[in-house]
Every structure is written in structure tokens, then in C-alpha cells.
C-alpha positions in Angstrom: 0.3 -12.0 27.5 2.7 -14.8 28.7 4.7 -14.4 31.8 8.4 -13.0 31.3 11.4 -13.4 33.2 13.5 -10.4 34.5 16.6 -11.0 37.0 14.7 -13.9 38.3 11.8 -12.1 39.1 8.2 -13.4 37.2 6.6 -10.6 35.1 3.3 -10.6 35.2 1.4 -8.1 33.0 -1.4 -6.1 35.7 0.8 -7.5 38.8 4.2 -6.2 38.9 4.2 -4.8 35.5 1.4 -2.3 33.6 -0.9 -4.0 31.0 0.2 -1.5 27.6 -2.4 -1.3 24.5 0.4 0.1 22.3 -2.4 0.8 19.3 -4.0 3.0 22.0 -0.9 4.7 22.5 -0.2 5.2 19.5 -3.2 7.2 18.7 -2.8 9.5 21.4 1.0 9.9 20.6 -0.8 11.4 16.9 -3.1 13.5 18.8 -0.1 14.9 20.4 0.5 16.4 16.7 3.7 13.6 16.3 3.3 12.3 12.6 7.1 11.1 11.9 7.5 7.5 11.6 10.6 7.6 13.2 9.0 9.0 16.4 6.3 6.5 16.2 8.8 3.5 16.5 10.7 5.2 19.1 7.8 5.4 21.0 6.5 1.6 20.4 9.5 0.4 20.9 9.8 2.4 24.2 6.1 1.2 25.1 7.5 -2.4 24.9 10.3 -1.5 27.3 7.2 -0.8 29.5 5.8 -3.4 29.5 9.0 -5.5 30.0 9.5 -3.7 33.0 12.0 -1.6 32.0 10.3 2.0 32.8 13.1 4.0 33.6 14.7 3.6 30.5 11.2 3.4 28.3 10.6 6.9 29.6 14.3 8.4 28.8 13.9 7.1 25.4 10.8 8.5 24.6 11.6 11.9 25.9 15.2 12.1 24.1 14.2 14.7 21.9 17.9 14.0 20.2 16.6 10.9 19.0 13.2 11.3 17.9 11.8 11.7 21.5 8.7 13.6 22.5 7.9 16.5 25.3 7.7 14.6 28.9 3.8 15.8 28.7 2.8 14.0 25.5 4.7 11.0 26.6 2.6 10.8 29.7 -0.5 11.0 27.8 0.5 8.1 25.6 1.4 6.0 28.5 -1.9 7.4 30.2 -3.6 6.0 27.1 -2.0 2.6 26.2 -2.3 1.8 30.0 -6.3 2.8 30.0 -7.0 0.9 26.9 -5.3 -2.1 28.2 -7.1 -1.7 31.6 -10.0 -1.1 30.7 -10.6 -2.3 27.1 -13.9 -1.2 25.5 -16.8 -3.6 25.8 -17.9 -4.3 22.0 -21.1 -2.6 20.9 -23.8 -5.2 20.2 -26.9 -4.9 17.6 -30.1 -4.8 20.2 -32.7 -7.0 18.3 -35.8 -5.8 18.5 -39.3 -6.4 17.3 -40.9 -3.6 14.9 -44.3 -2.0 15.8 -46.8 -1.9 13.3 -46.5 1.2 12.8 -43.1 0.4 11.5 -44.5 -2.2 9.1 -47.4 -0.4 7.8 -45.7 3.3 7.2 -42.6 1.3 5.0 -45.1 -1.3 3.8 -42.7 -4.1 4.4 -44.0 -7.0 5.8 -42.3 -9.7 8.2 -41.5 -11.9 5.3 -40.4 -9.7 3.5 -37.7 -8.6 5.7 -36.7 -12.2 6.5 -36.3 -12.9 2.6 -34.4 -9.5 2.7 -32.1 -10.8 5.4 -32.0 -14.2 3.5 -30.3 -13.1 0.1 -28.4 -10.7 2.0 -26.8 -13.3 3.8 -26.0 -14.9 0.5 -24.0 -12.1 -0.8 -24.5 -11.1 -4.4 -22.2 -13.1 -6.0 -24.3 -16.1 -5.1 -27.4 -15.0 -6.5 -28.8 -15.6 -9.9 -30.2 -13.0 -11.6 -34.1 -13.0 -10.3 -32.7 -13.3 -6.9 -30.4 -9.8 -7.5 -33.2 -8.2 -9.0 -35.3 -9.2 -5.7 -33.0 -8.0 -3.6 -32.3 -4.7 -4.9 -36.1 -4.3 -5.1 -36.4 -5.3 -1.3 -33.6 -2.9 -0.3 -35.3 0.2 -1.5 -38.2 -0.5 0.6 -36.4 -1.8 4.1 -36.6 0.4 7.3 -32.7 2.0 8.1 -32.3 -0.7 10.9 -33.8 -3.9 8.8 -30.9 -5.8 10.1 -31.7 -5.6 13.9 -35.5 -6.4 13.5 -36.6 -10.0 15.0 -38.5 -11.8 12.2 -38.5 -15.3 13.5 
């Protein structure tokens, strides 16, 4: 996030001002039980008043109750959450590659090759396969191990 200027003062998102996920806040302002869309605007739009620095008035907005506000508790636990997320995002999972026993290859009868050529057309994508090359394919599938796609066969 780009650097913002407020009464001469640098804003700097995780310095002088939170970092806010606002997607993460919004899921926790639905666990709250708060479905309206007029509530959910409210409270992005008084998430990016956080994050402008502007947290005194972000937090009587989102509590107004005469203008779509939520309970003080639930707006905690949004800003709780879009602050977490934004602090600590989630590292993205990764497929572990590994290399199948034989145990693996003889109880599903697949061999190395044929998981590669597997792999191979599946990569392709149906709609660029002629016909023998669908029909191998589909033949192929029936027979691959559950995790075919994480197994090492080059």
C-alpha cells in the first residue's frame, strides 16, 4: 500500500497506521450473523477510514446502530480480524512432490510412464486432444492413485 498524507504527517501502513485485510473483515463481520448489504458497506467503508488513520471516526461509524452500525463487540472482532489477516497473512499451501513406493505402483498397477503421459494430456486440457488422446486419458484417470498430481516421475 502506497504512503498517504494526513495533516502533513506520512502514513505508513504497519508504522503509524494498522495494515487492514478488509476481505478478512468482512468474513468475520458475517460470522457476527450481519448479512445486510447496507451493513457490509458501512463497515468497509469504515475499515478504510482505518486504515486512513481515521479511527475514531471508523469506530463511531461502525457502531451507529442508527445507520446500519453493528454492536461495539462484533466490530472489535472485525477489526481484530482484518488487522490479523493483514498482519499475518496465510502462507500459501504448496503440493509436497513426492516419489511413490512400489507398493503404490504395484497395488494401482500404474506404472511411471504411465502417470507422466497422464500428467502430459492433462496438461493439454481436453479441448486440445483429438479423439485417441481423450479416450487415453479417460482410460488413464480410472486407474491413477488420488494424489497422481504430486508424484515425481521425472
Amino acid at each position: 500500500m502506497e504512503e498517504q498524507i494526513k495533516h502533513g504527517t506520512v502514513l505508513t501502513p504497519g508504522h503509524n497506521v494498522d495494515k487492514i485485510d478488509i476481505g478478512a473483515g468482512l468474513k468475520e463481520l458475517k460470522a457476527c450473523g450481519y448479512d445486510e448489504p447496507e451493513t457490509k458497506e458501512v463497515i468497509r467503508y469504515a475499515l478504510q477510514r482505518w486504515i486512513r488513520g481515521e479511527e475514531d471516526a471508523a469506530e463511531r461509524m461502525a457502531i451507529d446502530k442508527s445507520f446500519h452500525g453493528i454492536s461495539f463487540t462484533c466490530w472489535r472482532r472485525v477489526l481484530a480480524a482484518a488487522r490479523a489477516a493483514a498482519e499475518y497473512p496465510r502462507p500459501k499451501e504448496k503440493k509436497v512432490k513426492h516419489i511413490p513406493s512400489k507398493s503404490l505402483l504395484i497395488d494401482t498397477g500404474v506404472t511411471l510412464e504411465e502417470i507422466a503421459r497422464f500428467k502430459k494430456l492433462d496438461a493439454k486440457g481436453v479441448a486440445g486432444m483429438n479423439n485417441e488422446e481423450v479416450s487415453e486419458w479417460a482410460q488413464l484417470g480410472t486407474r491413477m492413485p488420488r494424489n497422481w498430481d504430486t508424484i515425481v516421475t521425472g
